[in-house]
C-alpha positions in Angstrom: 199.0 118.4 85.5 195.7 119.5 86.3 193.7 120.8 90.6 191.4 119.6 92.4 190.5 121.9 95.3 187.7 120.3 97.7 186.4 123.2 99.9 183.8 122.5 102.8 181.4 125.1 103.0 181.6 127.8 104.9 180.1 128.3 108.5 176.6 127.6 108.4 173.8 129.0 111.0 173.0 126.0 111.7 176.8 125.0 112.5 177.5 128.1 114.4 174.0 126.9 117.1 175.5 123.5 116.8 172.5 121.3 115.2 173.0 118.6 113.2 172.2 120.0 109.7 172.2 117.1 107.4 170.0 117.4 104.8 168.4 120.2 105.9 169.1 123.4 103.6 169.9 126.5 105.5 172.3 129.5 104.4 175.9 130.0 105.6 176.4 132.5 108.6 177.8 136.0 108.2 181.4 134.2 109.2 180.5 131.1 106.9 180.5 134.1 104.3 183.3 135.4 105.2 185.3 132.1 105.4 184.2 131.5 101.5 185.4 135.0 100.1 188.9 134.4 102.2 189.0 131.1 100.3 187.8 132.7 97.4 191.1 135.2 97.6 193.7 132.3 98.3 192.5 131.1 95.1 192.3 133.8 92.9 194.9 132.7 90.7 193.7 129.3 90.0 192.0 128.8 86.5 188.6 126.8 87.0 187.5 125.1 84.1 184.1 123.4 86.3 182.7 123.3 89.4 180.7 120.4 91.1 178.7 121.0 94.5 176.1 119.7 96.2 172.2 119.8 95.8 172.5 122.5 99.8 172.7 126.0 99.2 175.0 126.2 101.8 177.6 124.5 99.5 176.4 126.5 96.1 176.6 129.7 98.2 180.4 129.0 99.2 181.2 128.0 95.5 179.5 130.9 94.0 181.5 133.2 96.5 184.8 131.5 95.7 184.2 131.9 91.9 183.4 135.6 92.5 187.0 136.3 93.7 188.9 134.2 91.0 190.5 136.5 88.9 191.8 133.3 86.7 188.8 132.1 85.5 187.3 135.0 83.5 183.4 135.5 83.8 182.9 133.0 86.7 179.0 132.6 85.3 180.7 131.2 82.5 182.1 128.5 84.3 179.8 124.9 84.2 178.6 124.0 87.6 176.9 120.9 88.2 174.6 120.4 91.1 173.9 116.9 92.5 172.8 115.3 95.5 175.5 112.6 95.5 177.6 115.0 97.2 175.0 116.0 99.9 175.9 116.1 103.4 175.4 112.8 105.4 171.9 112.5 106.1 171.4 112.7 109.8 167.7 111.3 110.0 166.1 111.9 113.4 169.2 114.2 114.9 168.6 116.6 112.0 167.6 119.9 113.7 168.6 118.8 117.3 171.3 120.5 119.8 174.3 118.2 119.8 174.2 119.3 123.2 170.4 118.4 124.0 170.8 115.3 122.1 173.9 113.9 123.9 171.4 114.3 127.5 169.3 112.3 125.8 171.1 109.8 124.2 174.0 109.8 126.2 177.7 111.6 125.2 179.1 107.9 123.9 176.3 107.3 121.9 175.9 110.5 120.1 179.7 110.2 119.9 179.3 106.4 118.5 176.6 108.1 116.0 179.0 110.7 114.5 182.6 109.4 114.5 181.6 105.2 113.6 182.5 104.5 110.2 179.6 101.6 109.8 176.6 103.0 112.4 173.7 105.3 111.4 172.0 107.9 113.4 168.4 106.7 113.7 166.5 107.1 110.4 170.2 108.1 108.9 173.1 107.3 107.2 176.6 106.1 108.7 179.7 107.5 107.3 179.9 104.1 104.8 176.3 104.8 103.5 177.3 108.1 102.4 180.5 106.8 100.5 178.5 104.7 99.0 177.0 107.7 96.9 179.7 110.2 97.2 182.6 107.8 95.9 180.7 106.8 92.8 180.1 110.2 91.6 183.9 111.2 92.1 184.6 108.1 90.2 181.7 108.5 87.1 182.0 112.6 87.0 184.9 114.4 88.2 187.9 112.0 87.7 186.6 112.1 84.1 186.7 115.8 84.1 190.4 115.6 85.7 191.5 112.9 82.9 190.3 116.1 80.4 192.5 118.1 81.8 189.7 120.3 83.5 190.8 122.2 87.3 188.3 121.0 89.4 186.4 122.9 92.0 184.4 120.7 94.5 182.4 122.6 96.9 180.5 120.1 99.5 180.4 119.3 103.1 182.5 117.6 105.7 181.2 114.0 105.5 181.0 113.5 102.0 184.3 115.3 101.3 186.0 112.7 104.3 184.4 110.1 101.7 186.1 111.6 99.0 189.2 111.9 101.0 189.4 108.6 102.5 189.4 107.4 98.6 191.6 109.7 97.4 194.4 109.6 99.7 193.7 105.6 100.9 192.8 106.2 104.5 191.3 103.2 106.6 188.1 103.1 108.1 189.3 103.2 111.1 191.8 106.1 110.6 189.2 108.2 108.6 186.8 108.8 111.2 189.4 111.3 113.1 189.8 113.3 110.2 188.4 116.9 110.7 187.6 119.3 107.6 187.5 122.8 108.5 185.0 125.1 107.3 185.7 127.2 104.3 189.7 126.1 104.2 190.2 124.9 100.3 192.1 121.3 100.4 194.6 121.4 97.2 195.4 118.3 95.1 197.1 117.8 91.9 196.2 115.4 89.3 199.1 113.6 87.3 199.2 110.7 84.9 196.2 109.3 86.7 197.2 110.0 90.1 196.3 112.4 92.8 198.6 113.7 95.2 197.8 116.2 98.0 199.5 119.4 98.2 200.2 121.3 101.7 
């Protein structure tokens, strides 16, 4: 029996103005920080043997923070960590950088809410919710299964979109259904991988 823990990354400034981020690389808030080093505490104990995040600093930040407080582990710089874009956040195209507020005068509440909660529908110039699976599912599949099937605790430190990718795979959620599914900053989601399967644990 081997984890996987998928953490979003903490808080970033960018989330705490309330811009659609994307893409765009900025650093996690003073809370954002503070969110990775609590998760970094509740899992102490846990033994990583690699660590996959994305190609944002926001992300590496929250892993490197985490890895500083595991006590299981031993030298945390010892610990492989594999960077790739694949598990960027969904690209938000012309939104990135913009108010959620200011841009729901513009564009209307329903269709800002159409733009971030369809499964199917891109943000002008972006990527819908299915375009980012499209990236995010293949590298679970190609890279950290593999890792998982060697017996390797996983660490995957990413961003709410691409982990509700992961998640709707992992756990067989519909479209539909995976849309409503909110991922908390900085709170580590636990799984367990046995004889090929993944289960969640609460």
């Amino acid at each position: 029996m081997t984890k996987l823990i998928l953490i979003r990354h903490g808080q970033s400034v960018w989330n705490a103005a309330n811009r659609f981020t994307g893409w765009t690389d900025v650093e996690l808030s003073p809370k954002g920080e503070d969110e990775a080093a609590a998760a970094g505490e509740e899992l102490a104990e846990v033994r990583f043997d690699v660590v996959h995040t994305s190609a944002l600093m926001r992300a590496q930040r929250t892993a490197e923070i985490v890895m500083k407080h595991n006590r299981a582990s031993g030298d945390s710089n010892s610990v492989p960590t594999h960077r790739d874009e694949r598990l960027n956040e969904r690209h938000y195209g012309d939104l990135q950088g913009l108010s959620k507020a200011e841009t729901a005068e513009i564009h209307g509440a329903e269709q800002v809410h159409i733009w971030r909660r369809s499964f199917d529908i891109p943000p002008p110039g972006g990527e819908s919710l299915e375009m980012t699976a499209e990236r995010t599912i293949p590298y679970f599949l190609e890279e950290i299964i593999p890792d998982l099937e060697a017996g390797k605790n996983v660490l995957v430190a990413a961003h709410g979109n691409s982990l509700r990718s992961i998640v709707m795979r992992i756990e067989e959620i519909s479209p539909e259904d995976i849309t409503s599914l909110e991922i908390p900053t900085g709170v580590p989601m636990h799984y367990e991988f046995t004889n090929g399967e993944i289960s969640r644990i609460d």
